[in-house]
C-alpha positions as CSV (number, residue, x, y, z in Angstrom):
1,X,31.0,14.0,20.2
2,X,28.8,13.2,16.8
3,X,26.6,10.9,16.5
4,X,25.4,10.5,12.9
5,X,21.3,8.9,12.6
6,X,20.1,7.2,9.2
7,X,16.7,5.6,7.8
8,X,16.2,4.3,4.6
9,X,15.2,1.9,2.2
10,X,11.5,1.7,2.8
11,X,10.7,5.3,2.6
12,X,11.1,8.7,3.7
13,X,14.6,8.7,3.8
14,X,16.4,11.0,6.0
15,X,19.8,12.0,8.3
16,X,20.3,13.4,11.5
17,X,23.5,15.1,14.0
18,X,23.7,15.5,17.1
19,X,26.6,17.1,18.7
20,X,26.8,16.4,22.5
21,X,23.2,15.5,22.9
22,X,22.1,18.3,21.2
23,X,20.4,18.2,17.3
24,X,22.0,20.5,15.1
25,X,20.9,19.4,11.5
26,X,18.1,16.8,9.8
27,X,16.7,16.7,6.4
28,X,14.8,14.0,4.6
29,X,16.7,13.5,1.1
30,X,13.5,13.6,-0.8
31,X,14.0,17.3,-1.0
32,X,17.6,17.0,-2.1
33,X,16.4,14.4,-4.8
34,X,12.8,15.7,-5.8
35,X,11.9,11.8,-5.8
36,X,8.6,12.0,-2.8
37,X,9.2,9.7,-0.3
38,X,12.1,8.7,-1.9
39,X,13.5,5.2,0.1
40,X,17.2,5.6,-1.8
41,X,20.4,6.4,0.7
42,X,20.3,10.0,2.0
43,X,23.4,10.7,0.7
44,X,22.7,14.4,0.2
45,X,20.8,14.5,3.4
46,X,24.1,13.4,5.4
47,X,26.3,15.4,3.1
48,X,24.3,18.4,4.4
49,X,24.2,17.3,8.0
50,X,28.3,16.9,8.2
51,X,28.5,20.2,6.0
52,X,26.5,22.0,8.7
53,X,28.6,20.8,11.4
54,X,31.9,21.5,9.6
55,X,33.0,18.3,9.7
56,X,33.8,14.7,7.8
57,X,32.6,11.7,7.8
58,X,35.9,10.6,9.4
59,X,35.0,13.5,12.5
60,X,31.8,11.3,13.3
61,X,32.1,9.1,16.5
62,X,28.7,7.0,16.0
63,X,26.6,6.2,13.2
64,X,23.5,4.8,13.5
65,X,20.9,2.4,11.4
66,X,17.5,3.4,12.7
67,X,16.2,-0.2,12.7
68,X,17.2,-4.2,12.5
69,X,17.6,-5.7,9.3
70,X,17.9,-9.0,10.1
71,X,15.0,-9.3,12.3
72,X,13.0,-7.9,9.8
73,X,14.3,-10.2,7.2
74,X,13.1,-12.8,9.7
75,X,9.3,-11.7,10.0
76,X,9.0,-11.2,6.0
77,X,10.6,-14.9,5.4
78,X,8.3,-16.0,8.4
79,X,5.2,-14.3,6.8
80,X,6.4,-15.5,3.6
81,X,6.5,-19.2,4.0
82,X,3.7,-19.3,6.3
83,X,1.4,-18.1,3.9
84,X,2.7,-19.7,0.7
85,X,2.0,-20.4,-2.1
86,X,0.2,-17.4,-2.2
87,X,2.8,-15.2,-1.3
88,X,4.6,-16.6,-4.4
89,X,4.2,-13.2,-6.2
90,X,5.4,-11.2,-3.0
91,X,8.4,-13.7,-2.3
92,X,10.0,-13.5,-5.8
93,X,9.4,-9.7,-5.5
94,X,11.0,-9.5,-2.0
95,X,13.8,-12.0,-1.6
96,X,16.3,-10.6,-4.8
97,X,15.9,-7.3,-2.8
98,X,17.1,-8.3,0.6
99,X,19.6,-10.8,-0.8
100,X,21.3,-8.5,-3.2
101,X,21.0,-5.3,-0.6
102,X,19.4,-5.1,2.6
103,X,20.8,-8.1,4.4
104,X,24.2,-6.2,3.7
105,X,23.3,-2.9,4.9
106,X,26.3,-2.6,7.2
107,X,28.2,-2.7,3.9
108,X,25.9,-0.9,1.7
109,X,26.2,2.1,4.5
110,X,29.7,1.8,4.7
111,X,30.3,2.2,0.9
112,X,27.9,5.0,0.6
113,X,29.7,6.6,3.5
114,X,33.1,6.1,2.4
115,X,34.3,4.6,5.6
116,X,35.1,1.3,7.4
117,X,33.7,2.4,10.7
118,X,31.4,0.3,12.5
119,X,27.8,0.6,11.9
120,X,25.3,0.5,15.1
121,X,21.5,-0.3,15.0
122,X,18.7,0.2,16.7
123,X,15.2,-1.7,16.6
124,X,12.6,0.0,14.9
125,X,10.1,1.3,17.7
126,X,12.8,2.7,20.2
127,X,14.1,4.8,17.0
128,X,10.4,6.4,17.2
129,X,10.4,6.7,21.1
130,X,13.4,8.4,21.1
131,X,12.6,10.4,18.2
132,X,9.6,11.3,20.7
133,X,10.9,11.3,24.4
134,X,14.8,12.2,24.1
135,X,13.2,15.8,22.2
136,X,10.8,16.3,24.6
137,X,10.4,18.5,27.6
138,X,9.6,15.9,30.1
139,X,11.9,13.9,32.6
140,X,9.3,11.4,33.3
141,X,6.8,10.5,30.3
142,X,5.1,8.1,28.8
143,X,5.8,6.6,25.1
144,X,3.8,6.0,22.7
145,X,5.0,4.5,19.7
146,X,2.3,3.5,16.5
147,X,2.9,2.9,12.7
148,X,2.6,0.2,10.1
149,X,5.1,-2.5,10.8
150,X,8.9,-2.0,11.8
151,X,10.6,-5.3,12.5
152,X,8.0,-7.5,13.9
153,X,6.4,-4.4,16.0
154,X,3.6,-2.2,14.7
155,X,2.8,-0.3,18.4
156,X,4.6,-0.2,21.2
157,X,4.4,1.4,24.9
158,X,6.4,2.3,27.6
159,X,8.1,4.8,30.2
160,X,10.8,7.4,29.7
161,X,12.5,8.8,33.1
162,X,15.5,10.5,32.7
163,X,17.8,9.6,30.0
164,X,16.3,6.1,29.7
165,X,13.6,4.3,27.9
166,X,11.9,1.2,28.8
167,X,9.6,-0.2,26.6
168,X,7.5,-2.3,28.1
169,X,4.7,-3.6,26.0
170,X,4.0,-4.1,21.9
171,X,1.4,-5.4,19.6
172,X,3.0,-7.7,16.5
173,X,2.6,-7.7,13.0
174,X,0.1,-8.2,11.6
175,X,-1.9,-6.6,13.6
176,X,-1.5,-3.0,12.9
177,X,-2.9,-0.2,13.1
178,X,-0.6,1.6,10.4
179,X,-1.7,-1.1,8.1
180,X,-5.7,-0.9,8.6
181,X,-5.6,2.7,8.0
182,X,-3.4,2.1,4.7
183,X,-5.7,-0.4,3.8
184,X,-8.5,1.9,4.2
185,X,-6.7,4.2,2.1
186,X,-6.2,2.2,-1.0
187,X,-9.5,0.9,-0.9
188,X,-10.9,4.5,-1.4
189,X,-8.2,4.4,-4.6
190,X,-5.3,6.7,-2.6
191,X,-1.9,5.6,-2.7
192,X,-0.7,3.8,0.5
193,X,2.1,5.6,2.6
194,X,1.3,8.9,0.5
195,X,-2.6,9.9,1.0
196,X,-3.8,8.4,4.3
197,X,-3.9,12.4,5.7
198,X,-6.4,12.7,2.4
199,X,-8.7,10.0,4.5
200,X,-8.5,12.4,7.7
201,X,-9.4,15.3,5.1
202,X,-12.6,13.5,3.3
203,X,-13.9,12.0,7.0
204,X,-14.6,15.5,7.9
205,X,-17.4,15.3,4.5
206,X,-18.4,11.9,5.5
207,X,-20.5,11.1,8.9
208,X,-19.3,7.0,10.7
209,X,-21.9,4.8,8.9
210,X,-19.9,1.7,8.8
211,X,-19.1,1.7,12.5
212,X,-20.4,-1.3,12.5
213,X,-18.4,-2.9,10.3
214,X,-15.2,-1.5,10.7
215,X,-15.9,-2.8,14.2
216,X,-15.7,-6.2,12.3
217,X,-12.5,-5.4,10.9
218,X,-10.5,-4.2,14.1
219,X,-11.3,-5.1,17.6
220,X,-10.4,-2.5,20.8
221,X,-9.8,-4.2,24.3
222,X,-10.1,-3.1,27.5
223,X,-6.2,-2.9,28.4
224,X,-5.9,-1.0,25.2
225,X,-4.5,-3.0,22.4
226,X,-6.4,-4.6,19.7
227,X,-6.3,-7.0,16.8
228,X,-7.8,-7.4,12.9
229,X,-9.1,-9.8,12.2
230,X,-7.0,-10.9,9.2
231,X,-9.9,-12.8,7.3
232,X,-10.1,-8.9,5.3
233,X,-6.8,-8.0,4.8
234,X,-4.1,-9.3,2.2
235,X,-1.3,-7.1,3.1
236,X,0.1,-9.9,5.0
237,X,0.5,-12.2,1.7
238,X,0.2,-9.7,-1.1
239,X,2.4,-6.6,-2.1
240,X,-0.5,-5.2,-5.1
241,X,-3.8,-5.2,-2.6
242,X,-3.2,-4.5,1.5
243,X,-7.3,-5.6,2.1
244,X,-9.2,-9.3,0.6
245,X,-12.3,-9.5,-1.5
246,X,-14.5,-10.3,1.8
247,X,-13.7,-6.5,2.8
248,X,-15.0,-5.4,-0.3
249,X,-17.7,-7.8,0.4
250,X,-18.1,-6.3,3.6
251,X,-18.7,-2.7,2.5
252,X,-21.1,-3.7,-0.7
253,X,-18.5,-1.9,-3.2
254,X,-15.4,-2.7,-5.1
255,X,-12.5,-0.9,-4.8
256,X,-12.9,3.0,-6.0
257,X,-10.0,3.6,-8.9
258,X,-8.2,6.7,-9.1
259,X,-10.1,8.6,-12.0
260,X,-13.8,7.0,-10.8
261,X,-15.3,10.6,-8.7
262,X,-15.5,10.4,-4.8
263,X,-19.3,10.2,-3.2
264,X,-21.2,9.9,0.1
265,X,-20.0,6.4,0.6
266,X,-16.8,7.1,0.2
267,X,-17.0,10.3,2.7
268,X,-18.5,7.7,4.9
269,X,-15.9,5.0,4.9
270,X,-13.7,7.7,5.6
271,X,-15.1,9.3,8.5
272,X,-15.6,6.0,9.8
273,X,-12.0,4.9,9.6
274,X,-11.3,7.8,11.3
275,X,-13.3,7.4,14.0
276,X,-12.0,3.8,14.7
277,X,-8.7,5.3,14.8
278,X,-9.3,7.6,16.9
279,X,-11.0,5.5,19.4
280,X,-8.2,2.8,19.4
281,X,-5.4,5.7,19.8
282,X,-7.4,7.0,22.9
283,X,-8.2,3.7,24.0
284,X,-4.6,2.8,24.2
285,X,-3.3,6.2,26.1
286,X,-5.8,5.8,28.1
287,X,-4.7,2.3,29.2
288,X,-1.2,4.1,29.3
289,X,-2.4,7.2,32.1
290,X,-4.0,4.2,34.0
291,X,-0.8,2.5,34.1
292,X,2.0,4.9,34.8
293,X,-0.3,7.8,36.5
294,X,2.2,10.7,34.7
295,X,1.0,13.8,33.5
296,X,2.8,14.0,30.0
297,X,2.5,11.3,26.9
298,X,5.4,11.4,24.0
299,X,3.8,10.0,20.6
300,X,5.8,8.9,17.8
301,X,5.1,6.7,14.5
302,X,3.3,7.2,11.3
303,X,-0.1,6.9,12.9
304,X,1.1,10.1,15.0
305,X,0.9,12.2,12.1
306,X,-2.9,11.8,12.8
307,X,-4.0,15.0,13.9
308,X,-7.2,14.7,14.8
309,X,-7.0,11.4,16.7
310,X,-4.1,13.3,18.8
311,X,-6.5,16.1,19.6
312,X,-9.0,13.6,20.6
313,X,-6.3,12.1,23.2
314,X,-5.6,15.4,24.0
315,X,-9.2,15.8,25.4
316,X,-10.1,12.3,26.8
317,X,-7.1,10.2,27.8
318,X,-6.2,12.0,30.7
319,X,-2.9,13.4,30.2
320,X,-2.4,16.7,30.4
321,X,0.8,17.5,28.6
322,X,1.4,15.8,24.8
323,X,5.1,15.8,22.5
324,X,4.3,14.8,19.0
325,X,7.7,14.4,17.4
326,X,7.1,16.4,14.2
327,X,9.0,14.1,11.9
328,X,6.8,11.2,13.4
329,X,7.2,8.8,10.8
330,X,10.8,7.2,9.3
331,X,12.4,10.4,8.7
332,X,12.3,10.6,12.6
333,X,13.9,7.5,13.1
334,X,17.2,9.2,12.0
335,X,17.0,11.2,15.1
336,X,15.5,8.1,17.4
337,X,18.9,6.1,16.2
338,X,21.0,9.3,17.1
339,X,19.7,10.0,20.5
340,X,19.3,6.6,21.6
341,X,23.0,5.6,21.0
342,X,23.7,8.9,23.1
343,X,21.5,8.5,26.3
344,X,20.2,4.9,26.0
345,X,23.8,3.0,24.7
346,X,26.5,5.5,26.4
347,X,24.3,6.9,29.5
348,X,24.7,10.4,28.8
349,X,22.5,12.9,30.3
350,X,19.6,15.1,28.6
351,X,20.0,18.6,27.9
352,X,18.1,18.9,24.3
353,X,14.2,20.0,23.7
354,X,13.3,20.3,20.3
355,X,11.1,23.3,20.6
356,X,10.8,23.9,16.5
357,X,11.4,21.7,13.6
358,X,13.6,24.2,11.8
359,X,16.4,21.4,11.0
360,X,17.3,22.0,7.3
361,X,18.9,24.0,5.1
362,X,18.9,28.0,4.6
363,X,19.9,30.6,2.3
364,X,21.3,34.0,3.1
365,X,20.0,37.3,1.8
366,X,23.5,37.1,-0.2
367,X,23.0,33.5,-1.5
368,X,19.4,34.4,-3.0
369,X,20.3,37.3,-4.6
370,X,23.1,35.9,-6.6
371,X,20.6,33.1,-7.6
372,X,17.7,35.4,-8.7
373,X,20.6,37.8,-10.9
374,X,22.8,35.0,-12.2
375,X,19.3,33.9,-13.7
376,X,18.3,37.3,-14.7
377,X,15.3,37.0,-12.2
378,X,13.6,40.2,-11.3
379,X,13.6,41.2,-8.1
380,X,13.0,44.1,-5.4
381,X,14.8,43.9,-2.0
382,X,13.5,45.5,1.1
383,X,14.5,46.0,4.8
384,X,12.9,43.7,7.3
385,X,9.8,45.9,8.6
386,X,9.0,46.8,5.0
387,X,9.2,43.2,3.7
388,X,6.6,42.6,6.8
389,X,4.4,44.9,5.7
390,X,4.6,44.2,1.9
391,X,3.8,40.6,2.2
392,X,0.8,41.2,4.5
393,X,-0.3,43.6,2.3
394,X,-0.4,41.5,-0.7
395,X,-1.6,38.8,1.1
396,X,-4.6,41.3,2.6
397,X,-5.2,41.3,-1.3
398,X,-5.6,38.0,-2.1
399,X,-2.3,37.2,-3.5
400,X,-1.0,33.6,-2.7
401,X,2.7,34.3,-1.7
402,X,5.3,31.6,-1.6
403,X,7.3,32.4,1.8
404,X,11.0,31.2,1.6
405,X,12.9,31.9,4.8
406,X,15.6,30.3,7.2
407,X,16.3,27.2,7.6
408,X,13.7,24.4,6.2
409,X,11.2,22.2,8.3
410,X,12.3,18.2,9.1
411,X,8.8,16.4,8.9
412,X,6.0,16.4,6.1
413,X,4.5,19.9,7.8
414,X,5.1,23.7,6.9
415,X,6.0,25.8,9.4
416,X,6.4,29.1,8.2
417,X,9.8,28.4,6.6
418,X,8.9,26.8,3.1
419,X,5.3,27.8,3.1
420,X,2.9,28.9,0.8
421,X,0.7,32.1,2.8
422,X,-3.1,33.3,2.3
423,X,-5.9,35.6,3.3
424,X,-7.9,33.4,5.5
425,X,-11.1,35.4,5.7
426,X,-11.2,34.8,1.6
427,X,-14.1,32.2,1.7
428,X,-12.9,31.5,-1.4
429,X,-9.5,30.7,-0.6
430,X,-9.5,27.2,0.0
431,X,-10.6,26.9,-3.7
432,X,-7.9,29.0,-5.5
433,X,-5.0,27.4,-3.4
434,X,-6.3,23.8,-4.7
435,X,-7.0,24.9,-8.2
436,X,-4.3,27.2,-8.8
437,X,-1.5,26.2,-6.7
438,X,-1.7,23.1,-5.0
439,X,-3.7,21.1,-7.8
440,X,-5.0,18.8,-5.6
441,X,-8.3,17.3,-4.3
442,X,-11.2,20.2,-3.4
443,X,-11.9,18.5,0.1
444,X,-8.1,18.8,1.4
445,X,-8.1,22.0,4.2
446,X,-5.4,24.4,4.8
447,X,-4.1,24.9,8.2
448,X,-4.5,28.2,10.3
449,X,-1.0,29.3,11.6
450,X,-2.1,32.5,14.6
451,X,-0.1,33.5,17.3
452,X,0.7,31.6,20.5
453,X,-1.0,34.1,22.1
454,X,-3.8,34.3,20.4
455,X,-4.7,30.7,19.8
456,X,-7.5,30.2,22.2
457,X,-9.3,33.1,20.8
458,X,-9.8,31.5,17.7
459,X,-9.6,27.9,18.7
460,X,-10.7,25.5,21.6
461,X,-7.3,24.8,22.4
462,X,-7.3,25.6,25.8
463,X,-3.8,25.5,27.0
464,X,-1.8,23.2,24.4
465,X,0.4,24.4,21.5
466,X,0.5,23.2,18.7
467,X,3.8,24.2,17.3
468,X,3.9,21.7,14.8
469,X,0.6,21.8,13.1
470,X,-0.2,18.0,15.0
471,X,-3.7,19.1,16.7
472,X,-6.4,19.9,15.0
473,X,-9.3,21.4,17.7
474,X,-12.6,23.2,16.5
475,X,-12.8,26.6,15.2
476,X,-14.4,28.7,18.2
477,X,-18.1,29.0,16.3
478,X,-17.6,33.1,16.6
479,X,-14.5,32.5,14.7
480,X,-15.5,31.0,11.6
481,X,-17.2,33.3,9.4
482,X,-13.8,35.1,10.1
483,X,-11.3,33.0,9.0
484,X,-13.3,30.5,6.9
485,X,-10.6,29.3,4.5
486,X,-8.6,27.6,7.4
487,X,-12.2,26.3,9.0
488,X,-12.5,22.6,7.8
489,X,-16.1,21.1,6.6
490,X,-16.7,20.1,10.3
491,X,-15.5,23.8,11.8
492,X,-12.0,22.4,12.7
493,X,-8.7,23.5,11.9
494,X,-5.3,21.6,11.9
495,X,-3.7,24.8,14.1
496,X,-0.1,26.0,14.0
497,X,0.8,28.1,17.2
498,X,3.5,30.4,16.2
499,X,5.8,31.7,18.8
500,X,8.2,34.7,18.6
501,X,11.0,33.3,20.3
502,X,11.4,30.2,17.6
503,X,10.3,32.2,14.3
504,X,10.2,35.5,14.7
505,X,10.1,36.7,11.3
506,X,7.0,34.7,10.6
507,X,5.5,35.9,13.7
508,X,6.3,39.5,12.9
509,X,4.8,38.7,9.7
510,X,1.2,37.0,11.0
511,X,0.8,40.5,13.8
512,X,2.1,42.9,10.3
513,X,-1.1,41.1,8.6
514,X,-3.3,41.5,12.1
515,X,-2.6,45.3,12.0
516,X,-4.5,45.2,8.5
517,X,-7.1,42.7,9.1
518,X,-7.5,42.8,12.6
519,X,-7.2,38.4,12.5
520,X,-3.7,37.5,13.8
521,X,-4.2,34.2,11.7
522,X,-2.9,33.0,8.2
523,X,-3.1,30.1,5.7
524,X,-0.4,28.2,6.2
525,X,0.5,25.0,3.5
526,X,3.5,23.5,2.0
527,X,5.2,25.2,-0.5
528,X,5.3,22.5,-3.6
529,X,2.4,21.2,-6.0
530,X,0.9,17.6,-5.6
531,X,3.2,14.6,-5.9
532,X,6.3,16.8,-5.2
533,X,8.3,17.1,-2.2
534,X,8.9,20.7,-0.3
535,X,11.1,23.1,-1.8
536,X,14.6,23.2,-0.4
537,X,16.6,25.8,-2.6
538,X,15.8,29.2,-4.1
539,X,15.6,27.1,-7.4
540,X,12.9,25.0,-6.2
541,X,11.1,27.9,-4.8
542,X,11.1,30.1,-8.0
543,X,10.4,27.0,-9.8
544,X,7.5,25.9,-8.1
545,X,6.3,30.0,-8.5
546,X,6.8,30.3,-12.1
547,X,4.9,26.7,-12.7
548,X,1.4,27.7,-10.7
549,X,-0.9,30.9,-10.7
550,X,1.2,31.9,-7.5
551,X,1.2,35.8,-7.3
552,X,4.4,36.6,-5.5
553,X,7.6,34.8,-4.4
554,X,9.0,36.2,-0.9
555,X,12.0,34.8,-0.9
556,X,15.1,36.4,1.9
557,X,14.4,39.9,1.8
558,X,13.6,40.5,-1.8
559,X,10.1,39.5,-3.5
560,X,9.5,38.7,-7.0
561,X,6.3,38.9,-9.0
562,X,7.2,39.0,-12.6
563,X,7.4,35.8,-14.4
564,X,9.6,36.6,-17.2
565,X,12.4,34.0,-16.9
566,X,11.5,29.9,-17.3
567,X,12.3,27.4,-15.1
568,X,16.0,27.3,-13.7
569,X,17.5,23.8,-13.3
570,X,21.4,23.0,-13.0
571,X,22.6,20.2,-15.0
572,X,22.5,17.5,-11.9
573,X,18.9,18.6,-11.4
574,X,18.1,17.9,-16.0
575,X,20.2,14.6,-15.3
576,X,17.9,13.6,-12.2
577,X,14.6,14.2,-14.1
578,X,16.1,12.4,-17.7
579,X,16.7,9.4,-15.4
580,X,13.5,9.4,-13.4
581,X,10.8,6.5,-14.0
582,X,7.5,6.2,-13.5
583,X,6.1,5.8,-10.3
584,X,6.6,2.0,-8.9
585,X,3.6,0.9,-7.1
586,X,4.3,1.4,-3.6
587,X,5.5,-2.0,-1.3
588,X,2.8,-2.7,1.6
589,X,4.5,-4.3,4.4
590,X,7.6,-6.1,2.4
């Protein structure tokens, strides 16, 4: 049995298959289209989900819509009209859209599909707590579910036994928790729904001065939920601006604009953002150990993509045992839709853990080398142990190597299979990656990825994994004139614990580097530049090497390190950039 699972149209588009309650492929179509967070059908996303299968669109038994559109058309008209005239702007902005397109999704799927079969769909919040629950370990856990808005939910709770969810409790737009941190966001002159993880990066420069205010802003009860008050936010009424002038007001300064330089305030706002979240994230699984007295939590939502608010519940809420779906935000929904019509619409049993995020599509040794001499790309090719040994060595010399291998990630994280690798006891590291490679902001970190063994020898992990780089615990104080490029401003690192058994080439690769350097630890980010999704193909890759100071391309089992040929595009690829536009001001909850 297939069940097919789609998201889309708001952002981070994305597919998903299970066959007989087990995942076999996901991908986000961003890194089919090269459009970031694109929101457009996942058309190539599905057509490499069925391709993986070896199947049709006519072999699929259920497809699923990861959300409600009608009862989200219903809070946007409510919000809409209650708010008018002010929402004039947003209505005119919203209402040709869902007339002409989303009220019709059934349709719009079916046509993109090519099929009459009936479309499913699922609400919103149960996508992202099956997304959590159905891929975790746990027969009994509880859910956890937090983001901007779906339909009229923005957080949710609940209790997952078996191969059912109940969800028992919710907070309602607009209160939202996704939405003060976005608001937070633009106000220091990011771009909402792309840069809140840059406000969890600046916090660390920052120290929580405006506590005091923010505690103005959002209010945390003693049962857990909370509320904004709504007199500093505009996201409600306005698609341009998600906070009013009174929050300006509020914080003495106007909005900071893109090109204006960051300073202490704006460290501070940051890191005291943060802090609110994190105390509202704990306070609410806290509430949620009190209430169901089980050992294990299952986190899902955009909010979950907060690392170092889920470390803090890892220490303080009480339970023991955390599953962070790694695609946490609307990508994961595809799954959520999938496995919920399995277990929660036709009662079948669980038999699926999702112990990596390796989901998407790979290349064989066969497939790259016909790429790299069809383009007249030089290239050496070596046997397993001697590509090991290679790659650590250049990265022992601080090379930055792009690492292409198996099948690519599902979620916005790295894992060792589209990464880009570095010496982390370069203190200098952090700087050439940001410069050179990345271009990006100097405060962003890099992410240690060591050995599951090893973890709590270098971090104060004590006995979680992190498999998915979601926690982000201190640096053990011995450790971090050792590996100082992964140790952020306030001596944490967002950790990746690498097993054997679910990567072991990358694994063989991080103890090949420990025999050299005696650190079984290495920088770990994605491998594109800023504002560009991933790589998925071998032209992506040696695109994204040829365009940046990188100093090697490991890509199957050959490497490359001359840069003689220019960038290689096929003529879909020409045709997709010719007819890109500039980037549209992102919506805020419409």
């Amino acid at each position: 049995m297939y069940v097919l699972g789609i998201s889309c149209f708001y952002h981070d588009s994305a597919a998903a298959l299970v066959k007989d309650g087990s995942l076999i492929a996901a991908a986000e179509e961003e890194r089919f289209s090269r459009q970031k967070h694109t929101s457009r059908f996942p058309s190539a996303a599905v057509r490499y989900c069925l391709s993986q299968a070896g199947i049709t669109i006519d072999d699929v038994d259920y497809i699923c819509f990861y959300e409600k559109p009608f009862v989200k058309f219903d809070r946007i008209l409510t919000t809409l009209i209650a708010e008018f005239p002010r929402t004039y702007a947003a209505f005119m902005k919203a209402l040709p859209l869902w007339l002409s397109e989303r009220l019709w999704t059934k349709t719009v799927i079916q046509k993109y599909l090519g099929t009459e079969k009936e479309i499913l769909f699922n609400e919103h919040h149960m996508s992202h707590a099956a997304s959590a629950y159905f891929c975790s370990p746990f027969e009994r856990a509880a859910i956890l579910t937090v983001d901007g808005v779906g339909e009229w939910c923005t957080t949710a709770y609940g209790i997952g036994e078996a191969n059912r969810i109940t969800l028992e409790g919710e907070i309602r737009f607009p209160h939202s928790l996704g939405l003060f941190y976005s608001a937070v966001t633009a106000y220091l002159g990011f771009h909402v729904n792309d840069a809140e993880w840059k406000v969890m990066g600046l916090a660390a420069y920052g120290q929580p001065r405006y506590v005091e205010q923010f505690e103005q802003l959002l209010e945390l009860r003693g049962d857990g939920s909370y509320r904004l008050n709504m007199d500093y936010f505009a996201f409600h009424y306005s698609t341009k601006l998600p906070f009013s002038h009174r929050f300006e007001r509020l914080f003495g300064r106007p909005q900071r604009k893109p090109s204006e330089p960051l300073d202490e305030f704006h460290n501070d706002i940051a890191a005291s953002a943060q802090l609110m979240i994190e105390r509202a994230m704990v306070n609410m699984a806290s509430a949620l150990y009190r209430r169901y007295k089980v050992d294990a939590l299952c986190l899902a939502g955009g909010v979950a993509l907060n690392s170092v608010a889920n470390w803090q519940i890892a220490r303080r809420s009480g339970f023991k045992h955390l599953f962070i779906q790694p695609a946490a935000g609307d990508a994961g929904g595809a799954i959520g839709a999938a496995f919920s019509v399995y277990h929660l619409m036709l009662g079948q049993p669980r038999k699926f853990v999702m112990e990596h995020a390796y989901w998407g599509p790979e290349y064989s040794d066969e497939d790259i080398v016909r790429f790299l001499d069809e383009n007249g790309i030089e290239y050496k090719q070596y046997s397993r142990d001697a590509l090991l040994e290679e790659t650590a060595k250049l990265i022992m010399a601080d090379k930055v190597v792009g690492w292409f291998q198996g099948r690519m990630e599902f979620g916005p994280r790295a894992l060792g299979a589209r990464s880009i690798l570095a010496n982390p006891t370069n203190p200098d590291m952090k700087r050439i990656i940001n410069s050179k490679i990345k271009f990006r902001e100097w405060f962003r970190p890099f992410a240690p990825s060591v050995t599951e063994e090893d973890a709590a020898k270098y971090f104060d992990i004590g006995e979680h994994t992190s498999p998915f780089m979601l926690l982000v615990p201190e640096v053990r104080p011995e450790a971090r004139a050792l590996i100082p490029a992964v140790t952020h401003q306030d001596g944490t690192g967002r950790v990746q614990t690498v097993s054997r058994k679910v990567n072991p080439l990358y694994y063989d690769l991080i103890r090949a580097f420990e025999r050299i350097s005696g650190v079984p630890v290495i920088v770990n980010t994605s491998f594109n530049v800023r504002g560009e999704p991933i790589v998925c193909t071998p032209a992506d890759a040696y695109n994204c090497f040829i365009r940046t100071d990188m100093d090697a391309l490991v890509i199957g089992n050959a490497i490359v390190t001359a840069k003689t040929k220019g960038a290689v595009y096929s003529e879909t690829e020409v045709e997709q950039m010719e007819a890109r536009i500039a980037e549209l001001e992102p919506e805020i909850a419409f």
